[in-house]
mmCIF file of the C-alpha atoms, coordinates in Angstrom:
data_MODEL
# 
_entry.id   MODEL 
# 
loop_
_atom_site.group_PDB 
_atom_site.id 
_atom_site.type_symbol 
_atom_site.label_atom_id 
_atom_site.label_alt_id 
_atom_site.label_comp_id 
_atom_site.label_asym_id 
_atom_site.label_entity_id 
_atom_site.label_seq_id 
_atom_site.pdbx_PDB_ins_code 
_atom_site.Cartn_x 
_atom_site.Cartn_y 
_atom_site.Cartn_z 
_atom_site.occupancy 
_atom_site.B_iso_or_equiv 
_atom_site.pdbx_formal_charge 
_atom_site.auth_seq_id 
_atom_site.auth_comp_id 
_atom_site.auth_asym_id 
_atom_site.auth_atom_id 
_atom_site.pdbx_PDB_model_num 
ATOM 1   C CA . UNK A 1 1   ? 100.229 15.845 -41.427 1.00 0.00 ? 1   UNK A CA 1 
ATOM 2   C CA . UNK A 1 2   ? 100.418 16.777 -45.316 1.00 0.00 ? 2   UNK A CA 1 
ATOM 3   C CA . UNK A 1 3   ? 102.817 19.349 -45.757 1.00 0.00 ? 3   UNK A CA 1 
ATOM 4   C CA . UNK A 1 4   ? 103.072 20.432 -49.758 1.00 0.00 ? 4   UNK A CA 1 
ATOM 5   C CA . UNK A 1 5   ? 106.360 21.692 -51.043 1.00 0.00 ? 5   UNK A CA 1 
ATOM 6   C CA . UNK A 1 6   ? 106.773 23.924 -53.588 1.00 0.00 ? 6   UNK A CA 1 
ATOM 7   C CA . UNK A 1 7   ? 110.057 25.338 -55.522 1.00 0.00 ? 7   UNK A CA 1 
ATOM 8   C CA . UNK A 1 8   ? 110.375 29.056 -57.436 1.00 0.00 ? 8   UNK A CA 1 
ATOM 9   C CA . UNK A 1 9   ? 112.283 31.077 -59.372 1.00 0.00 ? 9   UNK A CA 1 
ATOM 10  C CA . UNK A 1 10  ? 112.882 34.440 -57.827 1.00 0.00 ? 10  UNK A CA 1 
ATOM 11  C CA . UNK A 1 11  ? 114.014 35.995 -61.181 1.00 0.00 ? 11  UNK A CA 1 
ATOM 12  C CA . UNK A 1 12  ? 110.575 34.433 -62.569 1.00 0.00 ? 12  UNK A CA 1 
ATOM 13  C CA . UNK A 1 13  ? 107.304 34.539 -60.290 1.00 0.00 ? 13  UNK A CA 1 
ATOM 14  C CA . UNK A 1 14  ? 104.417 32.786 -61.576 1.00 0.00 ? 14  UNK A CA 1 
ATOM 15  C CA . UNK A 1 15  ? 101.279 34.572 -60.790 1.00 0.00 ? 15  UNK A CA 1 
ATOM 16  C CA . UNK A 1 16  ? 99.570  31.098 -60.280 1.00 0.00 ? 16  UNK A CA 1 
ATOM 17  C CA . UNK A 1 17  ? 102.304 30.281 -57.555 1.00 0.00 ? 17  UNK A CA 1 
ATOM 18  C CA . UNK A 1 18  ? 101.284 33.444 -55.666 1.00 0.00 ? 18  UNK A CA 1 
ATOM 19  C CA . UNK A 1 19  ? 98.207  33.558 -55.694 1.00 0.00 ? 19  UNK A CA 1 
ATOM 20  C CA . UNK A 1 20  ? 97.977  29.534 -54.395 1.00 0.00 ? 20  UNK A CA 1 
ATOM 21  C CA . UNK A 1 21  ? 100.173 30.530 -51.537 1.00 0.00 ? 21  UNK A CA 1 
ATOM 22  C CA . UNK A 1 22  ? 98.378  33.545 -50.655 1.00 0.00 ? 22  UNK A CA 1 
ATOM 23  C CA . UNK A 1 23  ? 94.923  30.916 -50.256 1.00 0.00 ? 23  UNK A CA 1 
ATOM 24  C CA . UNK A 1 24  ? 97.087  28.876 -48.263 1.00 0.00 ? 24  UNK A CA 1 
ATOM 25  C CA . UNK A 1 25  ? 97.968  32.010 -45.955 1.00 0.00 ? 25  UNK A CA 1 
ATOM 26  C CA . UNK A 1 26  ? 94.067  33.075 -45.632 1.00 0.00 ? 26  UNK A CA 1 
ATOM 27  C CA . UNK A 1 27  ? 92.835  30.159 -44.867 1.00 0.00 ? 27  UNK A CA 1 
ATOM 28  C CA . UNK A 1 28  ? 94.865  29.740 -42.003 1.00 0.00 ? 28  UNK A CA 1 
ATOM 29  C CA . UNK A 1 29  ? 97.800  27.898 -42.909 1.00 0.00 ? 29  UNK A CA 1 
ATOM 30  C CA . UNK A 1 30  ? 101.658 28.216 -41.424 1.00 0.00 ? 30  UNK A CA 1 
ATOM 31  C CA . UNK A 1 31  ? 104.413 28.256 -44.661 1.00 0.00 ? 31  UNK A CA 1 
ATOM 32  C CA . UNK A 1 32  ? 108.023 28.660 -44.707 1.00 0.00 ? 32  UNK A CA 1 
ATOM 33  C CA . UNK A 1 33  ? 108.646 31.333 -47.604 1.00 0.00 ? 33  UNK A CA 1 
ATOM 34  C CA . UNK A 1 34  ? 112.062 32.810 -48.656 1.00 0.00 ? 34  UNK A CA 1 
ATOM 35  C CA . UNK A 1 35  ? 112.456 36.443 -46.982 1.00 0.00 ? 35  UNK A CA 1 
ATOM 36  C CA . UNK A 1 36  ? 114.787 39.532 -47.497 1.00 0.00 ? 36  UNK A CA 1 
ATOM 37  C CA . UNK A 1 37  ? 117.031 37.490 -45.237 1.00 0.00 ? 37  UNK A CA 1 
ATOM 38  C CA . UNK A 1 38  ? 116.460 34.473 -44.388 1.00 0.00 ? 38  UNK A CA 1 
ATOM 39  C CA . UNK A 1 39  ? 113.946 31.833 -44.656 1.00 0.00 ? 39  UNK A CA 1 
ATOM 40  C CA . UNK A 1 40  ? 111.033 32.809 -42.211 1.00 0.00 ? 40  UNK A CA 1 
ATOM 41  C CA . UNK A 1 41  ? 108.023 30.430 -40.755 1.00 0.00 ? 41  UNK A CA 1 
ATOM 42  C CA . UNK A 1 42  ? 104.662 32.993 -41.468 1.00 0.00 ? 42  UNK A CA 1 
ATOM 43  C CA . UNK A 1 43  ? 101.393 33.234 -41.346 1.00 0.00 ? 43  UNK A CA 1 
ATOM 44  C CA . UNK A 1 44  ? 98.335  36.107 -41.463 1.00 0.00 ? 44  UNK A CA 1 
ATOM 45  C CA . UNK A 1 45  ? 98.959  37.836 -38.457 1.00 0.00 ? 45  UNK A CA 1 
ATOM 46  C CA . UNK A 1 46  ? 94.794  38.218 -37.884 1.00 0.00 ? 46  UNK A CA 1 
ATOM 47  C CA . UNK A 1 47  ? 94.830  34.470 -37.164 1.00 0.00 ? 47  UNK A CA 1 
ATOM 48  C CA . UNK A 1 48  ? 95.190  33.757 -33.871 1.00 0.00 ? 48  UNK A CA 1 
ATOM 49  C CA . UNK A 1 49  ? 95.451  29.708 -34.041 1.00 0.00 ? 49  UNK A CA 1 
ATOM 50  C CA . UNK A 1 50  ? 97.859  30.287 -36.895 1.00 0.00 ? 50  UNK A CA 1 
ATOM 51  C CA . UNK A 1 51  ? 100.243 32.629 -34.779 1.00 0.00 ? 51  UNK A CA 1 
ATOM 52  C CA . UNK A 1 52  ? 100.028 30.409 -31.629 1.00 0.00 ? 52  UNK A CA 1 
ATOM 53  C CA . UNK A 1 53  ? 100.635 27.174 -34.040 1.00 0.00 ? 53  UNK A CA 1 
ATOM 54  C CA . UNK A 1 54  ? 103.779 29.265 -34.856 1.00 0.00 ? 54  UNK A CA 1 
ATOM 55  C CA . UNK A 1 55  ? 105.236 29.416 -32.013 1.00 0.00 ? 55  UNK A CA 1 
ATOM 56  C CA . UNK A 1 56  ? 104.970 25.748 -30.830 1.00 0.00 ? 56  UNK A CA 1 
ATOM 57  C CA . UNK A 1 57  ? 106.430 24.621 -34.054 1.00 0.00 ? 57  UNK A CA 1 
ATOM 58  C CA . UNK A 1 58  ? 109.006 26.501 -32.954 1.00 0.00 ? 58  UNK A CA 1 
ATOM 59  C CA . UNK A 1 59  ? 109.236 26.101 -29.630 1.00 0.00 ? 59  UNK A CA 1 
ATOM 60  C CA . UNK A 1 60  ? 109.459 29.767 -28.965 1.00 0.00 ? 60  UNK A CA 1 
ATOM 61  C CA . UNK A 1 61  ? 108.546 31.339 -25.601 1.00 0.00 ? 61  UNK A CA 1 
ATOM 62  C CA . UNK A 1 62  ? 104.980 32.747 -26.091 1.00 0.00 ? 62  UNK A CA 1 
ATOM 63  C CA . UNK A 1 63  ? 106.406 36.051 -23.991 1.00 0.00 ? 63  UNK A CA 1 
ATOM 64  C CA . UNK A 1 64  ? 108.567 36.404 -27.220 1.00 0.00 ? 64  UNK A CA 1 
ATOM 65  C CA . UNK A 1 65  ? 106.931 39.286 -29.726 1.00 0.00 ? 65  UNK A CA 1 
ATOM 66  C CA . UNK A 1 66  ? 106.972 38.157 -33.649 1.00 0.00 ? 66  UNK A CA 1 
ATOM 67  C CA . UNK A 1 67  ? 108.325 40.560 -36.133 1.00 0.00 ? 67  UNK A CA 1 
ATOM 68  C CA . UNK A 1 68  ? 105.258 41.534 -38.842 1.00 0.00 ? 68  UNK A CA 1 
ATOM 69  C CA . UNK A 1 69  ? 105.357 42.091 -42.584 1.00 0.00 ? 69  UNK A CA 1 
ATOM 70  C CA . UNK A 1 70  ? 103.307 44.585 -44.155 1.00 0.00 ? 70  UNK A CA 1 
ATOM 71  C CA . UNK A 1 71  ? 102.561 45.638 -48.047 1.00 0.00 ? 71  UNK A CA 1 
ATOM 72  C CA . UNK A 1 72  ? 102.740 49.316 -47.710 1.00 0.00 ? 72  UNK A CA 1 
ATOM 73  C CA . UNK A 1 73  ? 103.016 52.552 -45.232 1.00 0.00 ? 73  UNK A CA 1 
ATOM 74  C CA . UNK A 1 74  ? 99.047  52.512 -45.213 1.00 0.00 ? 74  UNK A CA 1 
ATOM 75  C CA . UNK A 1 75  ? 98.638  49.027 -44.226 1.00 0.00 ? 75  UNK A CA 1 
ATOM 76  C CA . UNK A 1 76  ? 101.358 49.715 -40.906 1.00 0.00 ? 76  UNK A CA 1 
ATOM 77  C CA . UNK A 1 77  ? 99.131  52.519 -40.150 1.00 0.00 ? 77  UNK A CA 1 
ATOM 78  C CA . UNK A 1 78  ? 95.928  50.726 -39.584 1.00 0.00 ? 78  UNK A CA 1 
ATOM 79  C CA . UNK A 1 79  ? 97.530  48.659 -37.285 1.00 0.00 ? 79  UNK A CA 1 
ATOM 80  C CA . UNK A 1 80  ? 99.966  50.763 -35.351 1.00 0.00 ? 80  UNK A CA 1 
ATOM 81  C CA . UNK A 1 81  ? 100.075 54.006 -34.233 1.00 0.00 ? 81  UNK A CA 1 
ATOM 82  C CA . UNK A 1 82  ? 102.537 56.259 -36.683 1.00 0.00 ? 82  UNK A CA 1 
ATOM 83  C CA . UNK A 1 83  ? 102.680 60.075 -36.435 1.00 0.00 ? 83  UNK A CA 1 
ATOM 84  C CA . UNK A 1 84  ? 103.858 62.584 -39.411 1.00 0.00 ? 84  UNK A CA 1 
ATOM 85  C CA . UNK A 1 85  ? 107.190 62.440 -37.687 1.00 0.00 ? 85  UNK A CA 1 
ATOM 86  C CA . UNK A 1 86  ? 107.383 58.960 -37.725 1.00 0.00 ? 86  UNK A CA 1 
ATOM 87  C CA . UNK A 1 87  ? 105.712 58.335 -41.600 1.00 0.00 ? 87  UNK A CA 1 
ATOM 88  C CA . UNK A 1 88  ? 109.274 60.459 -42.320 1.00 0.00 ? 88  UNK A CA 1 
ATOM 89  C CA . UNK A 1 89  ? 111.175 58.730 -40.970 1.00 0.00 ? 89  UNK A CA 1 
ATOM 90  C CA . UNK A 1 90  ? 109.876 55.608 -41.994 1.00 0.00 ? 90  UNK A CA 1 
ATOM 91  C CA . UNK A 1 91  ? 110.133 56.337 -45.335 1.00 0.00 ? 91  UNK A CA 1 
ATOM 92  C CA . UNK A 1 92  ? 113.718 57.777 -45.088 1.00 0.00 ? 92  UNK A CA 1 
ATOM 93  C CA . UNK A 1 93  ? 114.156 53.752 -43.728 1.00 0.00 ? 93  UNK A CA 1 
ATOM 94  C CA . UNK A 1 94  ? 112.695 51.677 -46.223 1.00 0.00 ? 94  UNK A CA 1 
ATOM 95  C CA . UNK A 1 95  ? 114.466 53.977 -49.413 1.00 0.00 ? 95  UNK A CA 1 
ATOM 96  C CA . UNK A 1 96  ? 117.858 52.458 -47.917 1.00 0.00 ? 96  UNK A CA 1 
ATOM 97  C CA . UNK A 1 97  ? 118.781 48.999 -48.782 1.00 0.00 ? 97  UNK A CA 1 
ATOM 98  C CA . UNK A 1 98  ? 118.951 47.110 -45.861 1.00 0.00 ? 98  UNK A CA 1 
ATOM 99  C CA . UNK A 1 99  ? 116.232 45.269 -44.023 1.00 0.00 ? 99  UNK A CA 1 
ATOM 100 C CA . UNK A 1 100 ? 114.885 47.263 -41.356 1.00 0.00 ? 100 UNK A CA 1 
ATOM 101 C CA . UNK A 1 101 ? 112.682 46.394 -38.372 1.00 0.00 ? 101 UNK A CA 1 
ATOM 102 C CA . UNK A 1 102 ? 110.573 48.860 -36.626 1.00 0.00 ? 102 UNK A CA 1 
ATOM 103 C CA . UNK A 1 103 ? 108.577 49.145 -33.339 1.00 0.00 ? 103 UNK A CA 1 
ATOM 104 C CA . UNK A 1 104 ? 105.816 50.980 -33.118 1.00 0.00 ? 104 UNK A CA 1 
ATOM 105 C CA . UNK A 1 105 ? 102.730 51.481 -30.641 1.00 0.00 ? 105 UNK A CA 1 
ATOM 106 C CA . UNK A 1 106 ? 100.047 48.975 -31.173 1.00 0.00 ? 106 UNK A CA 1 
ATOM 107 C CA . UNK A 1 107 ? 96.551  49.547 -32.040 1.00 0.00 ? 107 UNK A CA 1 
ATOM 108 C CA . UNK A 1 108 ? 95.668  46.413 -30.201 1.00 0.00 ? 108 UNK A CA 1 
ATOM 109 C CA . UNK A 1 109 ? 93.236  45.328 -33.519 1.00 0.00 ? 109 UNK A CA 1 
ATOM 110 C CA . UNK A 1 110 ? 95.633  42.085 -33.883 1.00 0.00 ? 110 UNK A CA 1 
ATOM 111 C CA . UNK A 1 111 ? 95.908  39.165 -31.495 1.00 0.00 ? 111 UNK A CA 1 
ATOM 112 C CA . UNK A 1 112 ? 98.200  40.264 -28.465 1.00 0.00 ? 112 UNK A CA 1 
ATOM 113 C CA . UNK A 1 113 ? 99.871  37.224 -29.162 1.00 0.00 ? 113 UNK A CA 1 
ATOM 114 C CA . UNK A 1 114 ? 102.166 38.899 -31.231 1.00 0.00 ? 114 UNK A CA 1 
ATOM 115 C CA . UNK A 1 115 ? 103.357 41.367 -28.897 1.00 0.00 ? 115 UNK A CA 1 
ATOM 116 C CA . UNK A 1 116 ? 104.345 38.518 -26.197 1.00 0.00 ? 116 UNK A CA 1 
ATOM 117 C CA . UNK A 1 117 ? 105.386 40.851 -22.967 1.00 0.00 ? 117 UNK A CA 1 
ATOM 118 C CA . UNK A 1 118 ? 106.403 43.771 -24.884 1.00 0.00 ? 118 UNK A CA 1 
ATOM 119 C CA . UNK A 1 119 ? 104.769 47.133 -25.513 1.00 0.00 ? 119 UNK A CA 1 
ATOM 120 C CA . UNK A 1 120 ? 104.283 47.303 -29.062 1.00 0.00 ? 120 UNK A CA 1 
ATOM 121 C CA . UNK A 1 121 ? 104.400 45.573 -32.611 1.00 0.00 ? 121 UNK A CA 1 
ATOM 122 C CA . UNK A 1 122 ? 108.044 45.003 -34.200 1.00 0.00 ? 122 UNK A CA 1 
ATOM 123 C CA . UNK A 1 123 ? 107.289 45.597 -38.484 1.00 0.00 ? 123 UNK A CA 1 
ATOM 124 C CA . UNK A 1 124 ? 108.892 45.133 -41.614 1.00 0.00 ? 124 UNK A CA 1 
ATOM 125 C CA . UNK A 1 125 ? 108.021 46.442 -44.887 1.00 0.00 ? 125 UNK A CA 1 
ATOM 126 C CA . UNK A 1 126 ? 109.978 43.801 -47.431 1.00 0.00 ? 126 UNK A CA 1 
ATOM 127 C CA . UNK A 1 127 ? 111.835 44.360 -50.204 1.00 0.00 ? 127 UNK A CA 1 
ATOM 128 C CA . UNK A 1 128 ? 111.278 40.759 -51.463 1.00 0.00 ? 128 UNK A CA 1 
ATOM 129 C CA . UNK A 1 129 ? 108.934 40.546 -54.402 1.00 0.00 ? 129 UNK A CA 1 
ATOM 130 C CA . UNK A 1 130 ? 107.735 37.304 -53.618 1.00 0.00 ? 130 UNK A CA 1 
ATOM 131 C CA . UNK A 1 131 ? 106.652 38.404 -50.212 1.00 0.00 ? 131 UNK A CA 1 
ATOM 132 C CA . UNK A 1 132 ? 104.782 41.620 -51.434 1.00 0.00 ? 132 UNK A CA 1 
ATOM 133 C CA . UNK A 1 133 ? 102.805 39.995 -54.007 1.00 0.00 ? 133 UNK A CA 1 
ATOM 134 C CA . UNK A 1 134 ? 101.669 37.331 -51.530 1.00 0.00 ? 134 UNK A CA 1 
ATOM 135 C CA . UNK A 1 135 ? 100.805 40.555 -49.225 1.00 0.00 ? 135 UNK A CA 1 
ATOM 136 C CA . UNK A 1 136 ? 99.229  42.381 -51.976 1.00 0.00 ? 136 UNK A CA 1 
ATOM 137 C CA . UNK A 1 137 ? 96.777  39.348 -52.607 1.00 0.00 ? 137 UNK A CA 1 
ATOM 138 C CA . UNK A 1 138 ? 95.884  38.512 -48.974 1.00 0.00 ? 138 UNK A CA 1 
ATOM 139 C CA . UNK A 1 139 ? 95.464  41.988 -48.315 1.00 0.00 ? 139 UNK A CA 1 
ATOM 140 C CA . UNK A 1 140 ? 96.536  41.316 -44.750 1.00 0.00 ? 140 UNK A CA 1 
ATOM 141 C CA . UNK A 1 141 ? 99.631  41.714 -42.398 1.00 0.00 ? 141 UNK A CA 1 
ATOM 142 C CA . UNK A 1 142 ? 102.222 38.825 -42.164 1.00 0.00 ? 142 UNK A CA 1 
ATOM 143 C CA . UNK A 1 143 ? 103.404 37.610 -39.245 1.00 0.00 ? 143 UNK A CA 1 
ATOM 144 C CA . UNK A 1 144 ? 107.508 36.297 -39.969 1.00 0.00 ? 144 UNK A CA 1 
ATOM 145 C CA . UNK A 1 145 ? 110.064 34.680 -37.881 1.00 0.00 ? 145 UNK A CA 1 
ATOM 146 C CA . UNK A 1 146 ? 113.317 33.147 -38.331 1.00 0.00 ? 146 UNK A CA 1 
ATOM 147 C CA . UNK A 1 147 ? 113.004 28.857 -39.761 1.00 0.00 ? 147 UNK A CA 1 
ATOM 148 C CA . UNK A 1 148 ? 114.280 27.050 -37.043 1.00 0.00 ? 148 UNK A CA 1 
ATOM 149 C CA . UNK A 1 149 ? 113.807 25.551 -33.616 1.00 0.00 ? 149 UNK A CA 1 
ATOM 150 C CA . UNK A 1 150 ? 114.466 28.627 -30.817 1.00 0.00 ? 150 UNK A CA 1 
ATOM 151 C CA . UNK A 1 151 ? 118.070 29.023 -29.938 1.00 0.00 ? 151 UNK A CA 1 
ATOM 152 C CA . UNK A 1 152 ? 118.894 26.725 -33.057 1.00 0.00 ? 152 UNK A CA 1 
ATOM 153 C CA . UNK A 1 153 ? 120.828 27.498 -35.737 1.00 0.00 ? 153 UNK A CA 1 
ATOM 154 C CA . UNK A 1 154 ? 118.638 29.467 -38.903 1.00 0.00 ? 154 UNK A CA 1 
ATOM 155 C CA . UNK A 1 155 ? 117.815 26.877 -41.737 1.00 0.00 ? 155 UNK A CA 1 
ATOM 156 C CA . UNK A 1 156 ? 119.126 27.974 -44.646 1.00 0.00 ? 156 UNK A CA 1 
ATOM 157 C CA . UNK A 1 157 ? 118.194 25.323 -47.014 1.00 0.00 ? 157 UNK A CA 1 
ATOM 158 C CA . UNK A 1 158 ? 114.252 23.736 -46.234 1.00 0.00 ? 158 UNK A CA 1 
ATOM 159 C CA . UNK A 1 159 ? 115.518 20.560 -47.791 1.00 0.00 ? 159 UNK A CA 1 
ATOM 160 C CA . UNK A 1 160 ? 116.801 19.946 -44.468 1.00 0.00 ? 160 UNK A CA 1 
ATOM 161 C CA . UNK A 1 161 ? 113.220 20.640 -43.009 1.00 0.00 ? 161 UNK A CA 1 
ATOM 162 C CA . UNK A 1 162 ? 113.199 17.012 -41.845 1.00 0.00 ? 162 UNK A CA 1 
ATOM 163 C CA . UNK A 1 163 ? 116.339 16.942 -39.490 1.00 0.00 ? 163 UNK A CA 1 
ATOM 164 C CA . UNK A 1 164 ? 114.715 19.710 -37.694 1.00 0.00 ? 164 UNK A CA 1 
ATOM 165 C CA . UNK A 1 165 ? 110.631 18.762 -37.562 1.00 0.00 ? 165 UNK A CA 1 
ATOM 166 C CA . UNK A 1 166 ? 109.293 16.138 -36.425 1.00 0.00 ? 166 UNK A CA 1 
ATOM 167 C CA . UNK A 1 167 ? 106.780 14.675 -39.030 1.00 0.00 ? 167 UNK A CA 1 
ATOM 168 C CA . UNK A 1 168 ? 103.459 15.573 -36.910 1.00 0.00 ? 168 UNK A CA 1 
ATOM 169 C CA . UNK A 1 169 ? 105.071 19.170 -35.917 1.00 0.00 ? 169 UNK A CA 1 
ATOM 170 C CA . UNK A 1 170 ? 105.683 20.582 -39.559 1.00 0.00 ? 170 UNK A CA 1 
ATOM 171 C CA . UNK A 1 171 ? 104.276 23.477 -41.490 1.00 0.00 ? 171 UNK A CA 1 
ATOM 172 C CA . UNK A 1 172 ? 101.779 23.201 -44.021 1.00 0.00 ? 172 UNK A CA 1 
ATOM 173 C CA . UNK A 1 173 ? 103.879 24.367 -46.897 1.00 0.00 ? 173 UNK A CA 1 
ATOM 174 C CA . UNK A 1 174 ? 107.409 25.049 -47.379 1.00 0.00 ? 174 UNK A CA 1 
ATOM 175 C CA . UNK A 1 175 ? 108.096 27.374 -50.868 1.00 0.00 ? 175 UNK A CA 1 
ATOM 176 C CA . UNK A 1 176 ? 112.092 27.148 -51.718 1.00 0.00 ? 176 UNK A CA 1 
ATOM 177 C CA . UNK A 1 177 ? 114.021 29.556 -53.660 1.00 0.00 ? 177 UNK A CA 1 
ATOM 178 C CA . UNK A 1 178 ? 117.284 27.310 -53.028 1.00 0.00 ? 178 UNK A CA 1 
ATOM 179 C CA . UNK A 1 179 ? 119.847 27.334 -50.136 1.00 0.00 ? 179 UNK A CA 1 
ATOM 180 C CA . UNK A 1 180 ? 119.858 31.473 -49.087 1.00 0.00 ? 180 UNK A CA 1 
ATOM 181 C CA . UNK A 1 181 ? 123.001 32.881 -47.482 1.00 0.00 ? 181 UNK A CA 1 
ATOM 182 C CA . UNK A 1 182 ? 123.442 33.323 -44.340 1.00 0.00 ? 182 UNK A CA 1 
ATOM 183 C CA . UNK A 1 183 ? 122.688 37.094 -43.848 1.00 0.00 ? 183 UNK A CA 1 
ATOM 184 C CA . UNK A 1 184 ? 122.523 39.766 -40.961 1.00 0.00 ? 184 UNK A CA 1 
ATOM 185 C CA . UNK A 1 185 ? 119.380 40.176 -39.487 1.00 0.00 ? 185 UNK A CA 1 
ATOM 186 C CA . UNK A 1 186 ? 117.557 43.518 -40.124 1.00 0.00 ? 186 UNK A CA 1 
ATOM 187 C CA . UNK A 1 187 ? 118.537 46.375 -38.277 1.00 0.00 ? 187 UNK A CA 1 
ATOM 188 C CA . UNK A 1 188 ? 115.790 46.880 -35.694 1.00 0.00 ? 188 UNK A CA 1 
ATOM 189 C CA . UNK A 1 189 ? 114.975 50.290 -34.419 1.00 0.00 ? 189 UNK A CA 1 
ATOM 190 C CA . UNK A 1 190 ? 112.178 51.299 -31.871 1.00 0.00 ? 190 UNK A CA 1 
ATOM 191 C CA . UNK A 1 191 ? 110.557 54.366 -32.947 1.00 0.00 ? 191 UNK A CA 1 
ATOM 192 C CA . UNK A 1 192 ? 107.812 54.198 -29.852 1.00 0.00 ? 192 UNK A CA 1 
ATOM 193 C CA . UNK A 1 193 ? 109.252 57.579 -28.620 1.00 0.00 ? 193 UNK A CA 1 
ATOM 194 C CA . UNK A 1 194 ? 109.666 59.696 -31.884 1.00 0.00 ? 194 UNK A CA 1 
ATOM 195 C CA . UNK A 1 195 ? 111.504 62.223 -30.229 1.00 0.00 ? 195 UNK A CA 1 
ATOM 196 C CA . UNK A 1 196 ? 114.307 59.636 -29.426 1.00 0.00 ? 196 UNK A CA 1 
ATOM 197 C CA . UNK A 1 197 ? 114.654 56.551 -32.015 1.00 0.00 ? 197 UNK A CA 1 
ATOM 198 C CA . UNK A 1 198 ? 116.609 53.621 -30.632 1.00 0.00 ? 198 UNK A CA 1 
ATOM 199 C CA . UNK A 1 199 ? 118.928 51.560 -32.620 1.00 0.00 ? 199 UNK A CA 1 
ATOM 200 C CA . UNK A 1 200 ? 118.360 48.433 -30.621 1.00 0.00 ? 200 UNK A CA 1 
ATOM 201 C CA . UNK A 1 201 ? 120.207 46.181 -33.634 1.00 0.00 ? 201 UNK A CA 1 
ATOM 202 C CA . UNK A 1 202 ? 122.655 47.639 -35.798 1.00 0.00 ? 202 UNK A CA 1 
# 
């Protein structure tokens, strides 16, 4: 399998970059991009061969949900349920600086896929530039998990894509922005019962 690899400057995005990896994303294909965290394995989250392609690169147990990236408040909205209560406090959550996961109740107008055996869809608005310009272009929710094998250690650097991925089970594009530090993942709160937020990851 051809898998192209491409390299960017974070402090420098070229429009041209975007918008090829955005066509790459709507038609289908599975890239590694550089996240708020972490390097995550993505796709459009409207793709059902794409998301289940995910998770046997990865190995991970299809009863697993995936976390979901999405350009604004309005675009979460048409996909989850989210109340007046909960639009406040959502935007009280993505003013602060760390990267926060939230669960929501599902509209069920994405693949269940994503939800695995769970009761809802886990998002993420991102604070990485990269990320919302691709989001901006496709125009389309993001599905994102963590680059590596399940209950591996996170890839930090995609150089080492190869010690990892087997030639026929690779993605079909890896963008790097250089080795990333190893960070915390983002908080993750479930905001199902709006009465009662839950901190499930601090």
């Amino acid at each position: 399998m051809h898998m192209t690899q491409l390299e960017i400057n974070r402090k420098i995005i070229k429009p041209a970059l975007v918008k090829f990896v955005a066509s790459a994303l709507a038609r289908g294909q599975v890239a590694v991009l550089p996240t708020d965290t972490i390097y995550g394995l993505s796709c459009v989250a409207d793709n059902r061969q794409a998301i289940r392609r995910v998770y046997r690169l990865k190995r991970r147990d299809f009863k697993k949900p995936l976390i979901i990236l999405a350009a604004s408040l309005a675009m979460v909205k048409k996909y989850a349920f989210v109340s007046r209560r909960q639009e406040e406090y959502l935007k009280k959550i993505y003013e602060s600086a760390r990267p926060t996961t939230v669960i929501l109740r599902s509209r069920n107008l994405l693949p269940p896929e994503l939800q695995g055996d769970f009761d809802g869809l886990a998002w993420r608005l991102p604070k990485n530039d990269f990320l919302i310009k691709i989001l901006k272009i496709v125009r389309r929710p993001l599905v994102s998990t963590s680059f590596n094998l399940s209950g591996q250690p996170d890839l930090t650097d995609p150089r080492y894509l190869s010690d990892y991925f087997p030639v026929r089970q690779r993605p079909d594009l890896v963008v790097s922005s250089g080795r990333c530090r190893r960070r915390r993942p983002s908080r993750l709160i479930d905001l199902r019962n709006e009465e009662q937020p839950l901190i499930l990851r601090k």
